[in-house]
TORDREN-31939 format. One record per residue (C-alpha): residue number from 0; residue in one letter; chain; x, y, z. Coordinates in Angstrom, 2 decimals, m for minus. Layout:
% residues N
{resi->NUM	resn->a	chain->A	c1->X	c2->Y	c3->Z};
...
END
This chain:
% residues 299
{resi->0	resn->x	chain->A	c1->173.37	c2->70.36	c3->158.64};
{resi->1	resn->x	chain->A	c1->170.54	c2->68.96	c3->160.71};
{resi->2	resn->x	chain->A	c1->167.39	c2->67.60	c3->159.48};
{resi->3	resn->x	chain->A	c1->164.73	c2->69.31	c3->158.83};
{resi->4	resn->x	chain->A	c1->160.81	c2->68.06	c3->160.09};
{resi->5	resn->x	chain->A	c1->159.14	c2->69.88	c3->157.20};
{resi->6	resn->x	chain->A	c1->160.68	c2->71.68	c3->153.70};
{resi->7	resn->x	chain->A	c1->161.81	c2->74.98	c3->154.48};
{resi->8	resn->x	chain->A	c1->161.94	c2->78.28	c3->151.41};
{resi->9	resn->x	chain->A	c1->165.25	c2->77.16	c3->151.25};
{resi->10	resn->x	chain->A	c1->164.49	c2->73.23	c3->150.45};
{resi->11	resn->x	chain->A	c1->161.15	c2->74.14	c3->148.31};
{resi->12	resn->x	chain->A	c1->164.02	c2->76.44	c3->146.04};
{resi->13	resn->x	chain->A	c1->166.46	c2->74.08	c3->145.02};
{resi->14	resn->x	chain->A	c1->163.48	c2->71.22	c3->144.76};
{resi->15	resn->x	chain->A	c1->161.68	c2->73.45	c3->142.33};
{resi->16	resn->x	chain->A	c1->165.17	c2->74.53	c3->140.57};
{resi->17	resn->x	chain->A	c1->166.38	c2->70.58	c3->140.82};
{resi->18	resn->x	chain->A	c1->162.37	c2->69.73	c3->139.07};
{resi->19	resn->x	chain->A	c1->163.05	c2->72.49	c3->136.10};
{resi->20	resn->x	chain->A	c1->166.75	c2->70.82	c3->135.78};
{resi->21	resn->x	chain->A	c1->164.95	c2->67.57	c3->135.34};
{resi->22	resn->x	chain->A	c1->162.42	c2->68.97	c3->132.68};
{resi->23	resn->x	chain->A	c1->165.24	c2->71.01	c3->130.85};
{resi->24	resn->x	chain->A	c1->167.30	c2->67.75	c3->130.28};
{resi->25	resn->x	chain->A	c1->164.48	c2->66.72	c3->128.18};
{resi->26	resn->x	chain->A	c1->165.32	c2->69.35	c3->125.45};
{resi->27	resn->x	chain->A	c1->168.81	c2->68.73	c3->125.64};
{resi->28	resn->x	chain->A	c1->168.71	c2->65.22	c3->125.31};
{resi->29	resn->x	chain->A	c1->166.43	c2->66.23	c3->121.61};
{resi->30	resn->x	chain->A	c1->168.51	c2->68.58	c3->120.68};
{resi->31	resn->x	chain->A	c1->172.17	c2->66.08	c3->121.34};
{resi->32	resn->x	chain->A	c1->170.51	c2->63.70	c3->119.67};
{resi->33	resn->x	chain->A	c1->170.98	c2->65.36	c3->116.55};
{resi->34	resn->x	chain->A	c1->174.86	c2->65.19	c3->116.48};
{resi->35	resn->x	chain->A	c1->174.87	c2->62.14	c3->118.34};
{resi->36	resn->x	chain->A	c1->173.08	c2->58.30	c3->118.40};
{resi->37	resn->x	chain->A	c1->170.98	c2->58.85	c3->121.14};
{resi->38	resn->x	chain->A	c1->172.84	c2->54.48	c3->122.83};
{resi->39	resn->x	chain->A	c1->176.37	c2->56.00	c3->121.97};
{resi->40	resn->x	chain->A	c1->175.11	c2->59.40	c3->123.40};
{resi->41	resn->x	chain->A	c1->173.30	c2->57.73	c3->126.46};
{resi->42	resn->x	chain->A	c1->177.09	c2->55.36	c3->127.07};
{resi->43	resn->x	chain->A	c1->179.20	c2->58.46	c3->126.53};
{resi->44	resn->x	chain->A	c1->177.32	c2->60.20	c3->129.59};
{resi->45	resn->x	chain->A	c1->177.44	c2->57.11	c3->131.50};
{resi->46	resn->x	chain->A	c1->181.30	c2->56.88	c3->131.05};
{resi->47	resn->x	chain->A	c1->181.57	c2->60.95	c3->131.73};
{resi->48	resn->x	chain->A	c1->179.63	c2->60.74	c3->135.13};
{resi->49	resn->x	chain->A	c1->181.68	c2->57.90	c3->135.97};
{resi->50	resn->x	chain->A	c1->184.76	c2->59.81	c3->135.66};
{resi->51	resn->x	chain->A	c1->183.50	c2->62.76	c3->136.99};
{resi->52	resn->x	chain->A	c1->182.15	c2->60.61	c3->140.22};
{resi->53	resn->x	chain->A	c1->185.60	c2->58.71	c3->140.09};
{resi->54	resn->x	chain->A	c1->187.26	c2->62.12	c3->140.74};
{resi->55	resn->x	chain->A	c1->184.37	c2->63.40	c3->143.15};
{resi->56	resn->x	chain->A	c1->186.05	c2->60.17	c3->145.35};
{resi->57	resn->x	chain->A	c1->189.17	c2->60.71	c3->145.46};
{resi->58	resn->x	chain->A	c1->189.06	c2->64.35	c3->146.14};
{resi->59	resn->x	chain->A	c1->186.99	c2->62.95	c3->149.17};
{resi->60	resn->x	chain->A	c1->189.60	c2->60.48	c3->149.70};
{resi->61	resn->x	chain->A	c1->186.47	c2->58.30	c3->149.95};
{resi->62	resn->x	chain->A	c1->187.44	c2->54.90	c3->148.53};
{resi->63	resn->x	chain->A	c1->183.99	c2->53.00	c3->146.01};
{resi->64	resn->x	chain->A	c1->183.15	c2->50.65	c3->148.89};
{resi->65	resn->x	chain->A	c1->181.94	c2->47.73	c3->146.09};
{resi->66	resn->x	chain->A	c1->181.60	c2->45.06	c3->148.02};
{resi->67	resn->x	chain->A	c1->181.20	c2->41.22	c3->146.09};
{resi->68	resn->x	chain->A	c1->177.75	c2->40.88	c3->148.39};
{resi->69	resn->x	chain->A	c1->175.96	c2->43.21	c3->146.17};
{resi->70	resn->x	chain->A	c1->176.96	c2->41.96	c3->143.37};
{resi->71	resn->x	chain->A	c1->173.67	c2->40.35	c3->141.84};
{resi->72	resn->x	chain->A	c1->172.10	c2->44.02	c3->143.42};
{resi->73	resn->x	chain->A	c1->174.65	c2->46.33	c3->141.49};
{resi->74	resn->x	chain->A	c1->174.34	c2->44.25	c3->138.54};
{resi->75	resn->x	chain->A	c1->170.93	c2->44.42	c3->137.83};
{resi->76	resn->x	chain->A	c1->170.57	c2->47.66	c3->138.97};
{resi->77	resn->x	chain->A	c1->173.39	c2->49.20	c3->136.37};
{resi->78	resn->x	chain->A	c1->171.46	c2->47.11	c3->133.48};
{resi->79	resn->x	chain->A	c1->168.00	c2->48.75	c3->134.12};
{resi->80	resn->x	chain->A	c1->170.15	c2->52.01	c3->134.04};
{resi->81	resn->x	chain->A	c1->171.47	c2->50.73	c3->130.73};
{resi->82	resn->x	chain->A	c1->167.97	c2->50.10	c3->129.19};
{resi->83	resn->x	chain->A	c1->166.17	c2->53.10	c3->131.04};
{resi->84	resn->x	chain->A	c1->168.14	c2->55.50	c3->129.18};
{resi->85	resn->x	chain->A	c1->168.15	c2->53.56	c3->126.17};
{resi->86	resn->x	chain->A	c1->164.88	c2->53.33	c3->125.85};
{resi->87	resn->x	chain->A	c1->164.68	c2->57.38	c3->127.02};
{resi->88	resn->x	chain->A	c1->167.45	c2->58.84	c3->124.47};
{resi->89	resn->x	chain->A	c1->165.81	c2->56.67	c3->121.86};
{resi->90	resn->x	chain->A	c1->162.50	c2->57.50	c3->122.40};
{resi->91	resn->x	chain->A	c1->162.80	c2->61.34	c3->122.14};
{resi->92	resn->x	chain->A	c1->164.16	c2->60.65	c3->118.52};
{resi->93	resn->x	chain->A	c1->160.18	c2->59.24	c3->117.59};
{resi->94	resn->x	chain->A	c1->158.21	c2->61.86	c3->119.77};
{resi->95	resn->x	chain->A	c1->158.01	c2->65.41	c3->121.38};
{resi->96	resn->x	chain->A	c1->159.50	c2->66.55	c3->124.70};
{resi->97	resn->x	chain->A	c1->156.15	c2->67.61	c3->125.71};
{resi->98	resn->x	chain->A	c1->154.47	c2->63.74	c3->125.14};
{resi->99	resn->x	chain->A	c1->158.16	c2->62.25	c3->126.79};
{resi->100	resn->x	chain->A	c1->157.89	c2->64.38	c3->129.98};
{resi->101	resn->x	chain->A	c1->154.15	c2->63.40	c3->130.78};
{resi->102	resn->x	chain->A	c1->154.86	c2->59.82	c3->130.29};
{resi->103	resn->x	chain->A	c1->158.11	c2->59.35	c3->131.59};
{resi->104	resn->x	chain->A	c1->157.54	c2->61.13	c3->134.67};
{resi->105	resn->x	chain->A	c1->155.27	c2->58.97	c3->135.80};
{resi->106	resn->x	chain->A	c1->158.13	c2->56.71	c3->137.62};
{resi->107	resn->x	chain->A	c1->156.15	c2->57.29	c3->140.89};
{resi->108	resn->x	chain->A	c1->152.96	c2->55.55	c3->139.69};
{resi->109	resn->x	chain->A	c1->155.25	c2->52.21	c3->138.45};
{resi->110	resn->x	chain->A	c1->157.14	c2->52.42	c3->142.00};
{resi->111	resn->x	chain->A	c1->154.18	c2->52.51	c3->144.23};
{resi->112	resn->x	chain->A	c1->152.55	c2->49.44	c3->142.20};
{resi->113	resn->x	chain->A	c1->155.93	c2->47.41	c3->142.28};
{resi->114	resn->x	chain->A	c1->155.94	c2->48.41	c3->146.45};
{resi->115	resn->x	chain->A	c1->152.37	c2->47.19	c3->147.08};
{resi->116	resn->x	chain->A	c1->153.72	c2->44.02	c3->146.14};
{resi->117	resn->x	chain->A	c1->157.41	c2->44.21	c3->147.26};
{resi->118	resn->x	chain->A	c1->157.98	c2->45.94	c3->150.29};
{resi->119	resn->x	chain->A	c1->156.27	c2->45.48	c3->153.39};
{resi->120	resn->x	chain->A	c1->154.38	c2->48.39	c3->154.70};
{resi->121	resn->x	chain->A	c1->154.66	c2->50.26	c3->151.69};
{resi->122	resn->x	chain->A	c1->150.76	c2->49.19	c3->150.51};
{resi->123	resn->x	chain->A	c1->148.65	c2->51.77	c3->148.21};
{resi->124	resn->x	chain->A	c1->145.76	c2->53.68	c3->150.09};
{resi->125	resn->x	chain->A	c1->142.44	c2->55.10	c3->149.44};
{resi->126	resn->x	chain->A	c1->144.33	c2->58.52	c3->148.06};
{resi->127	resn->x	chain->A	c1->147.33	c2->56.87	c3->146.34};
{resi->128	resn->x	chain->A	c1->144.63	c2->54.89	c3->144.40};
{resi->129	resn->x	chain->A	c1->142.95	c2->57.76	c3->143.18};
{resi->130	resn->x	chain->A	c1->146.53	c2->59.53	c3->142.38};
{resi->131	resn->x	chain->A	c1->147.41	c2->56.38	c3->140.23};
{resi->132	resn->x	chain->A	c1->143.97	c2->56.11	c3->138.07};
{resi->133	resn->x	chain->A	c1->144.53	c2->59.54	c3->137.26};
{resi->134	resn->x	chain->A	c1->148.22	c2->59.27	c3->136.61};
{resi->135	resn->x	chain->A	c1->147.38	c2->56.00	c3->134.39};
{resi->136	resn->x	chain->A	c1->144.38	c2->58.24	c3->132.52};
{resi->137	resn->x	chain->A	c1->146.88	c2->60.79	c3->131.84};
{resi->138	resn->x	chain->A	c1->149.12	c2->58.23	c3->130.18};
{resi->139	resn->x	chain->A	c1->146.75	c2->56.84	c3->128.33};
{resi->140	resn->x	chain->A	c1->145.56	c2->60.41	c3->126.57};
{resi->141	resn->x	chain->A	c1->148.68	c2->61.19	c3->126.05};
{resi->142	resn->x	chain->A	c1->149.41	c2->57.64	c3->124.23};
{resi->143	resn->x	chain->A	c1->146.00	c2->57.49	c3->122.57};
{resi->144	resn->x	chain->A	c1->145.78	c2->61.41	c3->121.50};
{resi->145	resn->x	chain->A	c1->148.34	c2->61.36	c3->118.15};
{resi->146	resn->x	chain->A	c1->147.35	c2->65.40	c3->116.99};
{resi->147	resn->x	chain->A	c1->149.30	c2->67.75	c3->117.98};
{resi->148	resn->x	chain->A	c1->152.44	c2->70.07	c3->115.43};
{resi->149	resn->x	chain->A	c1->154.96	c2->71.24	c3->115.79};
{resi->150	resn->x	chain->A	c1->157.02	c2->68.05	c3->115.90};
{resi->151	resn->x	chain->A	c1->156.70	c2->64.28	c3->115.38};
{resi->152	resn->x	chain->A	c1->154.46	c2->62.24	c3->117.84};
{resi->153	resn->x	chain->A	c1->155.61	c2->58.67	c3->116.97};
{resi->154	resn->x	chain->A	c1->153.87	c2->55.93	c3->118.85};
{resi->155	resn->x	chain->A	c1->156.98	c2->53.67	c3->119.30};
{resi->156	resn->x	chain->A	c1->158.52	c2->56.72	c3->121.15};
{resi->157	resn->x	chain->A	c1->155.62	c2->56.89	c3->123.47};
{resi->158	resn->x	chain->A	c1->156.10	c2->53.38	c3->124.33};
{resi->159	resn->x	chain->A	c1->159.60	c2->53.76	c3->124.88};
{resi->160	resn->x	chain->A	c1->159.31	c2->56.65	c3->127.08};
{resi->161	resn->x	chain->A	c1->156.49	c2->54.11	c3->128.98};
{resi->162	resn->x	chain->A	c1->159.22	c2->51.39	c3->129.15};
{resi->163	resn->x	chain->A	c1->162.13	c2->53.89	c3->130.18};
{resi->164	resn->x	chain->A	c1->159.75	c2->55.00	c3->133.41};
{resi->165	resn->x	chain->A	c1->159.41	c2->51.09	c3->134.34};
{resi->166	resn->x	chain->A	c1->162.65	c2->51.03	c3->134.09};
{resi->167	resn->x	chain->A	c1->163.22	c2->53.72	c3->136.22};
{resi->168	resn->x	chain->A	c1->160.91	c2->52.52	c3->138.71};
{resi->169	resn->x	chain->A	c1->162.75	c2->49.22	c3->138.85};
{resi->170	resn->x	chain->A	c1->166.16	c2->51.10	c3->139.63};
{resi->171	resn->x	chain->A	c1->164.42	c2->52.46	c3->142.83};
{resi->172	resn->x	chain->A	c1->162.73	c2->48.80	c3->143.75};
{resi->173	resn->x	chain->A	c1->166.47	c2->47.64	c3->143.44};
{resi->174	resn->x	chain->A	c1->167.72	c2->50.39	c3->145.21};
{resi->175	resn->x	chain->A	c1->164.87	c2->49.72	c3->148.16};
{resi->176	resn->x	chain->A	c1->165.88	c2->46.27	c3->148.30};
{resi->177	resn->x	chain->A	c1->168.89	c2->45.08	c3->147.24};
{resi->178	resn->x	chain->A	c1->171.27	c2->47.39	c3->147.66};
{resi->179	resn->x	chain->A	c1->169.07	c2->49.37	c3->150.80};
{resi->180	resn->x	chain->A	c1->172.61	c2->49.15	c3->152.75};
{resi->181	resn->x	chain->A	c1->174.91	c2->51.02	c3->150.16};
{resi->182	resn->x	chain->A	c1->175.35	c2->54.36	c3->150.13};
{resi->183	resn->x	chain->A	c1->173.56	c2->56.59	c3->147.22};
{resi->184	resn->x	chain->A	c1->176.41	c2->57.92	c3->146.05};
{resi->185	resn->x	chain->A	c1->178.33	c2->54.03	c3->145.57};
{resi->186	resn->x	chain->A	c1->174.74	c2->53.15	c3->144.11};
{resi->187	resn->x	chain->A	c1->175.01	c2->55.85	c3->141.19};
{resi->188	resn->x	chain->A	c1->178.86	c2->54.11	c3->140.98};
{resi->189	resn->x	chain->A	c1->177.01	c2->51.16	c3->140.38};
{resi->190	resn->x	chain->A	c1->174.63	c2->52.44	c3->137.53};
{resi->191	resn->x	chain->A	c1->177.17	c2->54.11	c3->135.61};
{resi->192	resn->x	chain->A	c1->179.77	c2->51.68	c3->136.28};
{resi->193	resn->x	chain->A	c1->177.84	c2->48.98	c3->134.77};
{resi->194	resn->x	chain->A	c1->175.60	c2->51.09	c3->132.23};
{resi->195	resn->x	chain->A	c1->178.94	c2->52.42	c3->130.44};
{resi->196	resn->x	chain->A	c1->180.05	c2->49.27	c3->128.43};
{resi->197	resn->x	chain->A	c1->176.69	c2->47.85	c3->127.73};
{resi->198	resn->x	chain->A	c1->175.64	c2->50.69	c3->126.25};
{resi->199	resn->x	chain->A	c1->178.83	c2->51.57	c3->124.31};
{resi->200	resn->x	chain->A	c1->178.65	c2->48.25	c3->123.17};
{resi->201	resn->x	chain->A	c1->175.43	c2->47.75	c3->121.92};
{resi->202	resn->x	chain->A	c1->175.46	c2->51.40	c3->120.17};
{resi->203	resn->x	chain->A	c1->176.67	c2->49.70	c3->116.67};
{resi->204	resn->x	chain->A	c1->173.29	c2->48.38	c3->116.83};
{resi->205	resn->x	chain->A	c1->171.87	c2->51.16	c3->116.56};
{resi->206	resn->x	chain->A	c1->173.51	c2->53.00	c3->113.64};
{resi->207	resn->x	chain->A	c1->176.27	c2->55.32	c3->112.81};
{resi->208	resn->x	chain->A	c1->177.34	c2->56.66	c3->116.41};
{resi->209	resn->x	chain->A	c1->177.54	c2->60.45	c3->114.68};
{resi->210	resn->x	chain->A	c1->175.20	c2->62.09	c3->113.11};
{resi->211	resn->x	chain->A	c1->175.80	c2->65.88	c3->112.22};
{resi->212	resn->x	chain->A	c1->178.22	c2->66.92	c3->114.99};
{resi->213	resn->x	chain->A	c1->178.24	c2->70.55	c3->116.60};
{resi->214	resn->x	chain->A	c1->180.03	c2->72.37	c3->118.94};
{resi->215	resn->x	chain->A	c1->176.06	c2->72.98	c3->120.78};
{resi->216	resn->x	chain->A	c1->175.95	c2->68.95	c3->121.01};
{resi->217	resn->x	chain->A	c1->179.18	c2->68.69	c3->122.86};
{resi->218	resn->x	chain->A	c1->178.54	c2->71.06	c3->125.00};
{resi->219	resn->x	chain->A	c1->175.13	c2->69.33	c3->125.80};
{resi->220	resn->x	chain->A	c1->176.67	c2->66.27	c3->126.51};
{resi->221	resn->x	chain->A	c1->179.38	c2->68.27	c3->129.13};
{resi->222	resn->x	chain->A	c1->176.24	c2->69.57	c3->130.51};
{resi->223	resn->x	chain->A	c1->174.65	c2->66.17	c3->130.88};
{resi->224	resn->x	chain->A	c1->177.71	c2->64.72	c3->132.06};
{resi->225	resn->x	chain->A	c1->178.41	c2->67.52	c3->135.06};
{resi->226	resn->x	chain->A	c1->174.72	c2->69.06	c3->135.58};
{resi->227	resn->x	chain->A	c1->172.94	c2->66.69	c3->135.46};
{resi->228	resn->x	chain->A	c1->174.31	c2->63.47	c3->136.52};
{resi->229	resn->x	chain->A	c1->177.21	c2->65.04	c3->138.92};
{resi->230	resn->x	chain->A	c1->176.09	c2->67.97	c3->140.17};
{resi->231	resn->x	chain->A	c1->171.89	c2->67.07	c3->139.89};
{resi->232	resn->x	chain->A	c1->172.67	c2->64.33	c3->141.71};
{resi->233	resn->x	chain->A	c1->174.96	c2->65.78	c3->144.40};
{resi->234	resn->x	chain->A	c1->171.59	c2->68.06	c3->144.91};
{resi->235	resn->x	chain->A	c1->169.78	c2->65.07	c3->145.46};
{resi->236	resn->x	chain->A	c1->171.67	c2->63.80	c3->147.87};
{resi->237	resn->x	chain->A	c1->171.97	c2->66.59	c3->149.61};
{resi->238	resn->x	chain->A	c1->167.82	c2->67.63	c3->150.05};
{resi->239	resn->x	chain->A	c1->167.24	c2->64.04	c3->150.94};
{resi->240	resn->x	chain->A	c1->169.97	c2->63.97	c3->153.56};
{resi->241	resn->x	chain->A	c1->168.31	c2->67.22	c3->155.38};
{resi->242	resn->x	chain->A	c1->164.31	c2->66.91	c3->154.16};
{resi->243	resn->x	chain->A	c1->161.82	c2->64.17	c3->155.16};
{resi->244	resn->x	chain->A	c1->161.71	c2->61.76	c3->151.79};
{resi->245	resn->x	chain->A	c1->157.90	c2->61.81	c3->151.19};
{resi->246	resn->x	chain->A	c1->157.91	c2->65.56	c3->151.40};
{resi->247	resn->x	chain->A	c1->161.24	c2->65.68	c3->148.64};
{resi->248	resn->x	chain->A	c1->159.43	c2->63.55	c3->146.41};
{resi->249	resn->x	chain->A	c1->156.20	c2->65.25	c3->146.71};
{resi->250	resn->x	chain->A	c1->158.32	c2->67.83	c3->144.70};
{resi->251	resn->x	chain->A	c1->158.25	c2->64.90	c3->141.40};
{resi->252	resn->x	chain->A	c1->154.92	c2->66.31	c3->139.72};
{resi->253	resn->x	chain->A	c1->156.73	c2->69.53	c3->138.66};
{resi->254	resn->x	chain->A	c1->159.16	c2->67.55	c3->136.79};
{resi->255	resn->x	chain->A	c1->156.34	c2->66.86	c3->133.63};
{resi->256	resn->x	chain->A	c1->155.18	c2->70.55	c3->134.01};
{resi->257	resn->x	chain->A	c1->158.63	c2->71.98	c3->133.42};
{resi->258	resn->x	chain->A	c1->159.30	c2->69.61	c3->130.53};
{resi->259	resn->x	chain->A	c1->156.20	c2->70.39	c3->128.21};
{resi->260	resn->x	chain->A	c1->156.94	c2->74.17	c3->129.21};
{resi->261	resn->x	chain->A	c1->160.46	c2->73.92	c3->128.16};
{resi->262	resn->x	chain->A	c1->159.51	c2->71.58	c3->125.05};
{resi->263	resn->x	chain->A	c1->157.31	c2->74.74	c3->123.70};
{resi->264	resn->x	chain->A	c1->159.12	c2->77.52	c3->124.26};
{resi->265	resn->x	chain->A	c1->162.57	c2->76.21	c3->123.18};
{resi->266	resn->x	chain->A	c1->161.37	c2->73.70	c3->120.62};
{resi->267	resn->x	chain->A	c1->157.99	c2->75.32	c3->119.61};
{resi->268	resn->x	chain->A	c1->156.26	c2->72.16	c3->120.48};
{resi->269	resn->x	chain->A	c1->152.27	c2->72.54	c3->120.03};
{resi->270	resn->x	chain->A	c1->150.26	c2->71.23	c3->123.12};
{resi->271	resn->x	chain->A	c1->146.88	c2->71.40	c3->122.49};
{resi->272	resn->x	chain->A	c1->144.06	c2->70.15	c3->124.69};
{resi->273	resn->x	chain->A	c1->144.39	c2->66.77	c3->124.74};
{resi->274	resn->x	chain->A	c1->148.25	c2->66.86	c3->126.33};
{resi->275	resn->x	chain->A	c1->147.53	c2->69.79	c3->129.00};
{resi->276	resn->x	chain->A	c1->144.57	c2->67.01	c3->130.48};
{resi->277	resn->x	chain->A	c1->147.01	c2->64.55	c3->130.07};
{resi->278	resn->x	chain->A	c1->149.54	c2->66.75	c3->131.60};
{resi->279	resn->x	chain->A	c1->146.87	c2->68.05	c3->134.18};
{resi->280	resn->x	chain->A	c1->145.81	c2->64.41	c3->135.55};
{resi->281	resn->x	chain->A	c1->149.67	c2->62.89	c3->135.45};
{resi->282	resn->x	chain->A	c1->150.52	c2->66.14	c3->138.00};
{resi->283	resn->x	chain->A	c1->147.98	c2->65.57	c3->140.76};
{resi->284	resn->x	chain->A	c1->148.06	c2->61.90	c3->140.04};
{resi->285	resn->x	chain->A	c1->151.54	c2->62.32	c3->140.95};
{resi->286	resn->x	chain->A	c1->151.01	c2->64.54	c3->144.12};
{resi->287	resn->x	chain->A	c1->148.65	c2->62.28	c3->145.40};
{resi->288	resn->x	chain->A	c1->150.98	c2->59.03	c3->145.14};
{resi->289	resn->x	chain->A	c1->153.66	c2->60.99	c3->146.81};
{resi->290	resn->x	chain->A	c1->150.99	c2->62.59	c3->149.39};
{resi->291	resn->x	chain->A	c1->152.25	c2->61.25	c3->152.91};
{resi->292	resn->x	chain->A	c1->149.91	c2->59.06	c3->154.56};
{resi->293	resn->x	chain->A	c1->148.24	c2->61.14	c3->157.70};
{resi->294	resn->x	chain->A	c1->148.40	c2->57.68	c3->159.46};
{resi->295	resn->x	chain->A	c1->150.45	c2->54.20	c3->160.15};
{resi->296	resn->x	chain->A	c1->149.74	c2->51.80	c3->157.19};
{resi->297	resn->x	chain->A	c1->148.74	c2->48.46	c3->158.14};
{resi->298	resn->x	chain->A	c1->151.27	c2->45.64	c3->157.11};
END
């Protein structure tokens, strides 16, 4: 299919279907979490998606393509995999979807900060300024305000929903940089590749690896496995491949909207003030980093 200058009905569907996916796995990350240890659960996907990929391959009859140059790159960039989900499954054990989606969402505001320093050209304007104080206010409320029913609001889970975005952000610094040649597909290879054993490994750590097992959890974890890592992904790929980047990502601030939506009506999560202004300021904070620039940056 040939590229597209600007996001079509067609590309503005699946973005805003691909954004409610993305809020949804919120919910059924909580709700796994109760069968499983949110490591072992996190290492059990990894391993899944990495079959699943594995197969997606050599159906293709497209071989992995690791090459020993990108070692250091596919390394590093499986281990903040590793702790970005570690820190993610974890964290919605100590706090409510609603307060996870607003923070954790805010990958875009972590990336642009990292680029202003790391990649040539990609320096913060006027607008994305203003985008990231508000995302950073939003944060902040959401951090600071502890009301809220309807389910626990732990600060350590805040945190680690805080550290799981960094962590995120890194992956796409990484992915920017180090491994800018590889494909995205031999990338994600990379991530769950390496993110499998370290997390399997350091699950003992984190206490018994089952908790009160259900059919519902297993089938949550199939879903995260193939939905969201295999196919979500393959969607990905596939908007990106026809739709200018800036405008796909511009797509990112519905991600936190979905995910306090979905985090009250399946898990009767209370909002309250506080959370929608947090909520409000981390959207358009978002829009506004992701806002293409109207002219040539200077270097």
């Amino acid at each position: 299919m040939d590229k597209r200058a600007t996001v079509d009905a067609a590309g503005a569907t699946a973005l805003i279907l691909f954004s409610a996916l993305l809020g949804f796995n919120q919910v059924i990350i909580r709700v796994v979490n109760e069968g499983l240890q949110p490591v072992f659960f996190a290492g059990l996907r990894s391993l899944g998606a990495l079959i699943c990929l594995s197969l997606w391959f050599a159906l293709r009859r497209r071989p992995f393509g690791l090459k020993r140059d990108n070692l250091s790159a596919g390394l590093l960039i499986g281990s903040l995999f590793a702790f970005e989900f570690m820190m993610l499954f974890t964290a919605l054990d100590f706090t409510t979807v609603t307060r996870v989606s607003v923070i954790f969402y805010t990958m875009p505001l972590w990336l642009a900060l990292m680029a202003h320093f790391a990649i040539p050209g990609e320096r913060i304007t006027r607008i994305k300024a203003c985008g990231q104080v508000m995302a950073f206010a939003g944060v902040a409320i959401a951090i600071v305000w502890r009301g809220g029913g309807g389910g626990q609001a732990g600060l350590f889970g805040d945190l680690l929903a805080l550290g799981a975005a960094v962590m995120w952000a890194g992956i796409a610094l990484v992915a920017r940089t180090g491994l800018q040649d590889v494909a995205p597909d031999r990338q994600l290879i990379w991530q769950v590749g390496v993110s499998a054993p370290i997390l399997l490994l350091a699950a003992p750590f984190f206490g018994p690896l089952v908790r009160e097992l259900e059919p519902v959890h297993l089938w949550g974890l199939l879903f995260q496995i193939v939905v969201v890592v295999t196919f979500g992904f393959a969607l990905w790929l596939w908007l990106l491949s026809i739709y200018p980047a800036a405008s796909v990502a511009s797509f990112s601030f519905l991600s936190p909207i979905f995910g306090v939506f979905f985090g009250w009506l399946f898990l009767e999560e209370s909002l309250g003030a506080p959370i929608i202004l947090a909520l409000a300021l981390v959207s358009v904070g978002l829009f506004l980093i992701n806002r293409p620039s109207q002219v040539p940056q200077k270097v």
